[in-house]
C-alpha positions in Angstrom: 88.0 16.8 14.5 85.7 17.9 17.0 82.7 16.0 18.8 79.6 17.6 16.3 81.7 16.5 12.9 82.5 13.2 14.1 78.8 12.7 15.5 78.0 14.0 11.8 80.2 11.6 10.4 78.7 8.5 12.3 75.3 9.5 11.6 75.9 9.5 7.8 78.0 6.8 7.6 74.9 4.9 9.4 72.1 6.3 6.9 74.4 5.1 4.5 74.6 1.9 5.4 71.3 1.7 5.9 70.0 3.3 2.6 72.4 0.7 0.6 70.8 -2.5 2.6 67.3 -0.4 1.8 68.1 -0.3 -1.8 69.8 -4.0 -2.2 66.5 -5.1 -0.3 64.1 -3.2 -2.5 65.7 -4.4 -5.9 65.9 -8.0 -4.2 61.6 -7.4 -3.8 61.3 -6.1 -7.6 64.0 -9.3 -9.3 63.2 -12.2 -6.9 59.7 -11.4 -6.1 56.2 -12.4 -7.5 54.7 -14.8 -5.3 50.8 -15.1 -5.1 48.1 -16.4 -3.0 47.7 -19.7 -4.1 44.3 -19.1 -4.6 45.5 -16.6 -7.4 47.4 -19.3 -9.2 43.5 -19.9 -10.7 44.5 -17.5 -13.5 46.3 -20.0 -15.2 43.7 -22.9 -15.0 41.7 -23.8 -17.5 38.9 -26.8 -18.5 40.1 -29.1 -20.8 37.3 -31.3 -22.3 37.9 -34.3 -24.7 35.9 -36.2 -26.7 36.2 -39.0 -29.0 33.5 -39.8 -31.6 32.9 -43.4 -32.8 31.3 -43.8 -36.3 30.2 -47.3 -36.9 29.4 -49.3 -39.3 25.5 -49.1 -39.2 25.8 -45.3 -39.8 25.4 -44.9 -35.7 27.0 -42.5 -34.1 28.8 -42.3 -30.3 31.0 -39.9 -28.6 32.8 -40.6 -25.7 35.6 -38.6 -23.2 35.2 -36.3 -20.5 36.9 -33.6 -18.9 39.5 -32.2 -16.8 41.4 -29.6 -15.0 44.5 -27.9 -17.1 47.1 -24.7 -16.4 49.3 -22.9 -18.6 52.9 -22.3 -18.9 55.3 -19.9 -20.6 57.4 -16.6 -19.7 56.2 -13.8 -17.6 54.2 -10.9 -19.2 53.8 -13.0 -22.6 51.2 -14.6 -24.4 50.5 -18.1 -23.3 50.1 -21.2 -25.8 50.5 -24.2 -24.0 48.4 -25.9 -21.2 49.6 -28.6 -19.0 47.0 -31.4 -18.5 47.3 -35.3 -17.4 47.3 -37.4 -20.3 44.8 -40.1 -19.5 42.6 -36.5 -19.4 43.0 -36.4 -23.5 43.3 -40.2 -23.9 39.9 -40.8 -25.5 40.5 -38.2 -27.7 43.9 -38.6 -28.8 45.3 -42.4 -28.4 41.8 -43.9 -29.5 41.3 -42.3 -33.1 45.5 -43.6 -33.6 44.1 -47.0 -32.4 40.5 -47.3 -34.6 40.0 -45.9 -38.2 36.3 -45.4 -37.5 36.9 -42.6 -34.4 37.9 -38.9 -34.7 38.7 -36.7 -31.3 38.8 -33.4 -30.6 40.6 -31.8 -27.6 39.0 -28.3 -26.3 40.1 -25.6 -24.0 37.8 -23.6 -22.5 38.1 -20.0 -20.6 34.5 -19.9 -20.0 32.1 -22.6 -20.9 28.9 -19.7 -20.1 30.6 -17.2 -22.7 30.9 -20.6 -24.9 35.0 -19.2 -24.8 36.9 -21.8 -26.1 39.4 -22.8 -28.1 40.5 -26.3 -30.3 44.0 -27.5 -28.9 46.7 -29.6 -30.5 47.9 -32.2 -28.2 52.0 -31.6 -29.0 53.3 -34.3 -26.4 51.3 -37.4 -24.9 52.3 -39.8 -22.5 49.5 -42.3 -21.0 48.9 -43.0 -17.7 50.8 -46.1 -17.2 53.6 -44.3 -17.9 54.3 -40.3 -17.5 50.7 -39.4 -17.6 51.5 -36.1 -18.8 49.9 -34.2 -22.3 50.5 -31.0 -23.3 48.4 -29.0 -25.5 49.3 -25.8 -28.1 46.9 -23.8 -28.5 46.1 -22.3 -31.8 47.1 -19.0 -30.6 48.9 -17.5 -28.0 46.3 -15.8 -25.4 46.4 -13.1 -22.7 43.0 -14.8 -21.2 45.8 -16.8 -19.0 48.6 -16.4 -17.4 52.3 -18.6 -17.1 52.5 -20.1 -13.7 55.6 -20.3 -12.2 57.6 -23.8 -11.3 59.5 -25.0 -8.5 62.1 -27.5 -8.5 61.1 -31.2 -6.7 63.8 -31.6 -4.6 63.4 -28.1 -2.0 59.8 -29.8 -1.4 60.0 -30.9 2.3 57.8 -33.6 3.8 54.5 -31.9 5.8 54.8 -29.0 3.6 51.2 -27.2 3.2 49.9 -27.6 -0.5 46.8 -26.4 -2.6 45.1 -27.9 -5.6 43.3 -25.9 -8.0 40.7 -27.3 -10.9 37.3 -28.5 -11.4 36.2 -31.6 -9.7 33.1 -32.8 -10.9 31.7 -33.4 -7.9 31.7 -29.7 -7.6 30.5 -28.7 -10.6 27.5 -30.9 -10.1 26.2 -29.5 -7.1 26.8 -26.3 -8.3 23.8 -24.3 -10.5 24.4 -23.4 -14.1 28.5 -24.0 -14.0 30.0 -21.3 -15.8 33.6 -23.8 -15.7 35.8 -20.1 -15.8 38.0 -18.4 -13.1 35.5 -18.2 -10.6 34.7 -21.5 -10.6 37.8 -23.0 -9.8 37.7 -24.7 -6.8 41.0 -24.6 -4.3 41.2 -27.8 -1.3 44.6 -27.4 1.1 46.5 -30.4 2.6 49.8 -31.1 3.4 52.8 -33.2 1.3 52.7 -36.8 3.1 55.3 -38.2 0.9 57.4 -38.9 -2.1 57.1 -42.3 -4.3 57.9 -44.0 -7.0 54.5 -45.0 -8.0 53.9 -48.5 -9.1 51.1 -48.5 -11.6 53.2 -45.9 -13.7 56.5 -44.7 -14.0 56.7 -41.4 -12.6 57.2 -40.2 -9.2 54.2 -38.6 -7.4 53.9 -36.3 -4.3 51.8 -38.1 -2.1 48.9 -36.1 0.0 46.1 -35.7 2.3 44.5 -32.5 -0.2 41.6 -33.6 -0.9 41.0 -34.1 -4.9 38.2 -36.2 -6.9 37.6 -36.4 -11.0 37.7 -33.9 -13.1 40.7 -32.2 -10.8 42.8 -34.7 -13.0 45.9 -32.4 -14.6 45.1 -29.3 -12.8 48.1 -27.3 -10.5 48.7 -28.6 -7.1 51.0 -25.4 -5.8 53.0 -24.4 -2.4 52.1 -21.3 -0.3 53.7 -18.9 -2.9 51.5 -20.2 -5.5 54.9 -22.1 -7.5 53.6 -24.9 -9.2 54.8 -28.2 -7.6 53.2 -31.4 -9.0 50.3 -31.8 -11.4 47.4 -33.9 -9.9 46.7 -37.2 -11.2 45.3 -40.0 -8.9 43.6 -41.2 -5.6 43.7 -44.4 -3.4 40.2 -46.1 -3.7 38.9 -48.7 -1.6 38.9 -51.8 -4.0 35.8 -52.7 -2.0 33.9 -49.8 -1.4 35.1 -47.8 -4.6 35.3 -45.0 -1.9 38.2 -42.4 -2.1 40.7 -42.9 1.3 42.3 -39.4 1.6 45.7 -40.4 0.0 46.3 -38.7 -3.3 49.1 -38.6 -5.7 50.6 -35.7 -8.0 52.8 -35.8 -10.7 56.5 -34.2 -9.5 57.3 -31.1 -11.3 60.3 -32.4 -12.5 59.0 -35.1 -14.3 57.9 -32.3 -16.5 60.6 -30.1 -16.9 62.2 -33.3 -18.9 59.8 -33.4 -20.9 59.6 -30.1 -21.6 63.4 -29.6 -21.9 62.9 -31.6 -24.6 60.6 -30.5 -26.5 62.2 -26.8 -26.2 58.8 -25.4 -25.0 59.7 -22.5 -22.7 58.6 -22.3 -19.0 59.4 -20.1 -15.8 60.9 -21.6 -12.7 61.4 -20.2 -9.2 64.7 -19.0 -8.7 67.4 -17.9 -6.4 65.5 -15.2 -5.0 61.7 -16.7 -5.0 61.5 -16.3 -1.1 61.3 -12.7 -1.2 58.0 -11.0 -1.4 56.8 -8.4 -3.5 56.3 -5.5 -0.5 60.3 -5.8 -0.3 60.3 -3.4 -3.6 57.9 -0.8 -1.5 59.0 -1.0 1.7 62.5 -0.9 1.6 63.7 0.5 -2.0 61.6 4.2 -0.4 63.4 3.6 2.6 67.1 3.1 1.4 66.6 6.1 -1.4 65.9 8.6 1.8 68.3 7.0 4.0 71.0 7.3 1.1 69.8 11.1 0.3 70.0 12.2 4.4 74.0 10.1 4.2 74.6 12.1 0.9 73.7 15.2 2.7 75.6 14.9 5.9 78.3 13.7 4.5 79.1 15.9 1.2 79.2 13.0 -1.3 79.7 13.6 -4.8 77.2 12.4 -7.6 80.6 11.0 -9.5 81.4 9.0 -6.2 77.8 7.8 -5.9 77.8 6.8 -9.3 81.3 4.8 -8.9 80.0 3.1 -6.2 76.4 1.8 -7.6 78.4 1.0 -10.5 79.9 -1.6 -8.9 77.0 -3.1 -7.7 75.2 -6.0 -10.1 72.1 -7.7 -8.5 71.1 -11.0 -11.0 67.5 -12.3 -11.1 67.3 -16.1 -12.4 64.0 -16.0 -14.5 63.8 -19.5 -16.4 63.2 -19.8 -19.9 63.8 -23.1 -22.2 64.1 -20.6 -25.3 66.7 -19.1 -27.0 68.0 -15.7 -24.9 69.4 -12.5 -26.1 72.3 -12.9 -24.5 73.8 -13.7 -20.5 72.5 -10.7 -18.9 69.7 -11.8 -16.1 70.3 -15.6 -17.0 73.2 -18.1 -15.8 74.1 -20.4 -18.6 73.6 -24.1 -17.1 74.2 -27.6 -18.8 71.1 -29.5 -17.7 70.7 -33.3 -17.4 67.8 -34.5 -19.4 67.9 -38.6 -19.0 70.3 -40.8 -17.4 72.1 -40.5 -13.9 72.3 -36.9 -14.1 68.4 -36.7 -15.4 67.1 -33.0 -14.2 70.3 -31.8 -12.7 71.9 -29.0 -13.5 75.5 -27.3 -13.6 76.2 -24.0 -14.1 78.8 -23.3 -17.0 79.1 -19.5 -15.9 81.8 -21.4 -13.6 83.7 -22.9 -16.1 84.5 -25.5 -18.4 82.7 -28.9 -17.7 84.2 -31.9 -18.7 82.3 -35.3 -18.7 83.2 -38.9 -18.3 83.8 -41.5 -16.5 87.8 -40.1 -14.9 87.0 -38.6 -11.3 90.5 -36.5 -11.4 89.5 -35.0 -14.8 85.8 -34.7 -14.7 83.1 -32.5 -13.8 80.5 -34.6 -14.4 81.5 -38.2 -13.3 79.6 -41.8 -14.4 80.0 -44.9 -13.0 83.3 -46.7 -14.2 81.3 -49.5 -15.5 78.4 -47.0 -17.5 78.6 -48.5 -21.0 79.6 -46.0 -23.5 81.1 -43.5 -21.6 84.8 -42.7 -22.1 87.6 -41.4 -19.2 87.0 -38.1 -20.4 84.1 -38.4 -23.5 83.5 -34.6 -24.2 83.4 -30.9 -23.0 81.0 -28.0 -22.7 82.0 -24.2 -22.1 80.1 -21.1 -22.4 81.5 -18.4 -24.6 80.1 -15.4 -22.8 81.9 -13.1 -25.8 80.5 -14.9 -29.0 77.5 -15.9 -26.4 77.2 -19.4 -27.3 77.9 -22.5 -26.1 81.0 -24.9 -27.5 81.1 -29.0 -27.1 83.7 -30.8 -28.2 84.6 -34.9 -28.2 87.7 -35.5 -26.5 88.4 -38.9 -28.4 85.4 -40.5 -27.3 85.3 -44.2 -27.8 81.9 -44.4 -28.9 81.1 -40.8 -29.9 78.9 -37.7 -29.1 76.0 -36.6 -30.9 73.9 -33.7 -31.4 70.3 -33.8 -30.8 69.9 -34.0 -34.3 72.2 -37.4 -34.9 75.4 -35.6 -36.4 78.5 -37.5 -34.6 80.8 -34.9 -33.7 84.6 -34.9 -35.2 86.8 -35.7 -32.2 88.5 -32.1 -30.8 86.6 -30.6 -32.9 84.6 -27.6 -31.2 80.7 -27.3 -32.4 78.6 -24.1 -31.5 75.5 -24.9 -29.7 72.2 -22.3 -29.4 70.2 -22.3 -25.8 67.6 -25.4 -25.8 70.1 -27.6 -27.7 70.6 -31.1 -26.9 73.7 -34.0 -27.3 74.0 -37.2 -25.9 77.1 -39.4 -24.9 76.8 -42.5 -26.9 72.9 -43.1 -27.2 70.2 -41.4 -25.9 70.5 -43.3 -22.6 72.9 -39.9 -21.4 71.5 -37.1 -22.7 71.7 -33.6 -21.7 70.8 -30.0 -22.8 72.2 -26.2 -23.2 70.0 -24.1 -21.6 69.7 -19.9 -20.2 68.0 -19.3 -17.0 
């Protein structure tokens, strides 16, 4: 061979290389991508106003409530119909008419209070603020005047990492003139992530940070520099003398709602594998790796049936998460989630195999304590049957059972077909997990 062909040859084989890492990159920008300004994240936040009105005995009438800040969740490019707000937000309007026979609440959701836009909302979960401090609402209809936001799991949150929250603080609105309360007033303050706590005036743990947040930002987004949802604002350290706010806030970790949302099978979208890559990947690169792949071809007399043997064998999976039922495993890893209990938001992923739980380390995936109450050597099984695509749990000869979410015991070695977003539990509903497509 002389010196121009193999010149030839190390100039394709270069463009080739080149127009494949192009192409891998471009599809990685299209899949993984979708990050936003996290000022942008304001087109999923809504008002949410609740009121509570008292009728008493003298024929007198009073209302009472306020408002707060709320953001919706769902799948990408679909219809939203649930909002994420903090539940001592709705309290007045939900808790007090199931405490008093004489009061009747109503929660609203408003796109823009100037248009008089809103919407009446069902409050579908409630937790007060002693404890999760988390409501979610359904609206009445699913609407395109919103858009999902997109989650991001607690635990890749580092310490001093740069935060925004989004919503309407009062303060705010009230120095503002004529407040239209829609997507241009939302107001955005940016801080930093100071720490992580267990709080103890309720049970959940809380993010704790320096951005700055006052009433009526209560249940609104606080999100990282990608826009991904990370904690839902709730709280702020007051002087007990002055009143005065000091600067140390708390939200809500994310995490502490994807329980409860894994339980109530309402569907939501959660960063995945591939979140870090921007969306100018897809047009810088994919242009880029098509030419240098076209200029190899070219050089080096590739057939189409070679190229087409070769892309064939290429399969780049997006993780796009949904608690819904799927149409199958293509685009979505089948994952056994932990929904209370030690294993309580973690997940394993089934496309890997069989997982066996209990309490035997030499035969278990998923191992308790040897002194966790209930819990056999080996209790029970979970596979994913990519063919019939469905999941299978079976009781190994549990002492003290395994149950579906719904109650039914399950005959020991007896395999039972689960659907994405089903539950079981080991014994009680101490050790519960779920069957989930992301």
């Amino acid at each position: 061979m002389d010196k121009k062909s193999t010149r030839k040859q190390i100039a394709a084989i270069v463009l080739l290389v080149v127009g494949l890492a192009g192409v891998v990159f471009g599809v990685f920008g299209i899949v993984g991508g979708g990050s936003i300004e996290p000022y942008e994240a304001r087109q999923g936040v809504v008002l949410v106003y609740a009121t509570a009105t008292v009728y008493n005995e003298d024929g007198s009438v009073e209302q009472m409530g306020g408002s707060g800040t709320g953001w919706a969740i769902g799948k990408p490019g679909e219809p939203v119909q649930y909002i994420v707000t903090n539940g001592h937000v709705v309290e007045a309007a939900y808790a007090y008419p199931r405490m008093y026979n004489n009061v009747a609440g109503v929660v609203q959701v408003y796109y823009s209070a100037a248009e008089n836009d809103f919407v009446q909302a069902e409050v579908v979960y409630y937790s007060p603020q002693t404890e999760k401090d988390i409501a979610i609402l359904k609206l009445p209809t699913p609407t395109n005047k919103r858009v999902p936001l997109t989650l991001r799991e607690s635990d890749s949150v580092k310490m001093s990492e740069t935060a925004y929250a989004l919503g309407y603080p009062g303060d705010s609105s009230a120095r503002q003139s004529l407040p239209a309360y829609d997507l241009d007033d939302v107001t955005i303050t940016k801080g930093i992530i100071s720490n992580r706590v267990t709080t103890n005036w309720a049970t959940y743990e809380a993010f704790q940070i320096d951005v700055s947040i006052a009433a009526g930002n209560s249940g609104g987004p606080l999100v990282d520099e990608d826009g991904r949802v990370i904690g839902i604002n709730a709280s702020g350290a007051t002087d007990p003398e002055t009143g005065l706010l000091l600067g140390m806030n708390y939200s809500i970790i994310i995490n502490e709602l994807t329980k409860i949302l894994d339980q109530e099978r309402i569907a939501y979208t959660m960063a995945g594998a591939l979140s870090w890559v921007p969306n100018w990947f897809a047009y810088v690169f994919l242009p880029v790796g098509i030419l240098a792949l076209a200029g190899g071809i070219l050089l080096q007399g590739i057939s189409v049936q070679k190229i087409r043997k070769a892309l064939s064998a290429v399969r780049i999976t997006g993780r796009r998460k949904s608690a819904g039922k799927g149409r199958g495993p293509v685009g979505k890893y089948a994952v056994l989630r932990g929904v209370t209990g030690k294993y309580a938001g973690q997940r394993f992923d089934l496309l890997k195999g069989k997982i066996v739980i209990g309490r035997d380390p030499s035969g278990c995936n998923i191992v308790f304590d040897k002194n966790t109450p209930g819990i056999s050597g080996q209790h029970c099984q979970v596979v994913y049957d990519i063919n019939e695509d469905c999941f299978l749990i079976t009781d190994l000869g549990s002492s003290y059972g395994t149950f579906l979410g719904n109650g039914k015991k399950l005959t020991a070695n007896v395999s039972e077909k689960l659907s994405a977003g089903d539950s079981f539990y080991l014994c009680d509903n101490t050790n519960r997990f779920v069957v989930t497509k992301e």
